[in-house]
N, C-alpha and C positions, 0 to 999 in steps of 0.2 A: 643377238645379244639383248635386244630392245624385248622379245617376245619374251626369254627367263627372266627377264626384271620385272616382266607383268607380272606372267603366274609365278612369280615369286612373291610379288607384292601383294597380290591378289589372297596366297596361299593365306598370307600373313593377317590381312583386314579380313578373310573371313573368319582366324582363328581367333583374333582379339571379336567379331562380333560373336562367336560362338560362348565364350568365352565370358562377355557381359550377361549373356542370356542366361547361363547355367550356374554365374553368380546370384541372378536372384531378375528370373524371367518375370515375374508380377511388379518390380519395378521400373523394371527397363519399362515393358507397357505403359502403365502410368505415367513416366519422364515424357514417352511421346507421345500417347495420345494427348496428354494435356498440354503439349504444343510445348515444352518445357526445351526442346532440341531445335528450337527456331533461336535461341537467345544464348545457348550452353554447349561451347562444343566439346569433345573428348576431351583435347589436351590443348588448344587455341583457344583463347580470350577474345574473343569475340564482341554483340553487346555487351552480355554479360561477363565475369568469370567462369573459365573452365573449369568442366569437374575437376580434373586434375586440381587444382589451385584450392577450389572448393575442399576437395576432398582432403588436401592439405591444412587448409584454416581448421578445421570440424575433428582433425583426427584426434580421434579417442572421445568425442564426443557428439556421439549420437543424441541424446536427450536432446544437447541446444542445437543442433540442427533440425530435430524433430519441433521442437518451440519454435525455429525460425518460420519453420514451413508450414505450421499452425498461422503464424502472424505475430505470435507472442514475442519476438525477438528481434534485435538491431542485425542485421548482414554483418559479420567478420570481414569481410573484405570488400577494397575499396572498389569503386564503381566506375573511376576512370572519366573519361570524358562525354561516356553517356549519361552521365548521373543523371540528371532531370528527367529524360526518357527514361531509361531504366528506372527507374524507384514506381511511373505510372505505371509500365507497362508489368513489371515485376508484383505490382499491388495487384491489379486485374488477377494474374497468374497465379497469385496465394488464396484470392479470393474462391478463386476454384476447387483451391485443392485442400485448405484448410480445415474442410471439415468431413474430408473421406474416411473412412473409420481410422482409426487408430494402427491396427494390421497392416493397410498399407500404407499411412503413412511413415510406416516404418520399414517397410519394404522400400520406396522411394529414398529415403535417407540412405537404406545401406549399400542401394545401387550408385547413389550418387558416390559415396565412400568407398568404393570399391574400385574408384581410380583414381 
């Protein structure tokens, strides 16, 4: 029983990773190389807020997530009890990626939005 709930489970987390990849594989890249999945998990809050959640505040609007991830914008959601780390460590994190071309900054947006 123990072993069909693995490769059950298994079956499952590789079709949701397949899945984010084929939504939009040049942002998923980006989220992790730029160390963005150390702070953001799928659907768990974590330091930060989860895409999920994220993807929730932002839906329908890409632009102001696109201006967040610029630097040009305030976070939609609240930060919880990390606040004070998070806002540094989240600053460092922008500072990185705020000025990647435009393409993928948009790419990055629409992977985050995409759960």
């Amino acid at each position: 029983m123990k072993t069909k709930l693995f490769i059950l489970f298994s079956i499952i987390s590789i079709g949701l990773f397949v899945s984010d990849i084929k939504a939009n594989p040049n942002g998923k890249n980006i989220f992790t190389s730029k160390g963005c999945a150390a702070c953001h998990q799928p659907a768990v809050d974590s330091v930060g807020p989860s895409l999920k959640n994220i993807s929730s505040a932002y839906k329908g609007n890409l632009g102001q997530l696109i201006d967040f991830l610029k630097g040009n914008g305030k976070p939609l959601l609240e930060k919880g009890k990390f606040a004070g780390q998070y806002d540094s460590v989240m600053k460092l994190q922008l500072n990185q990626i705020k000025n990647l071309p435009a393409k993928d900054l948009k790419d990055l947006a629409q992977f985050i939005l995409s759960h």
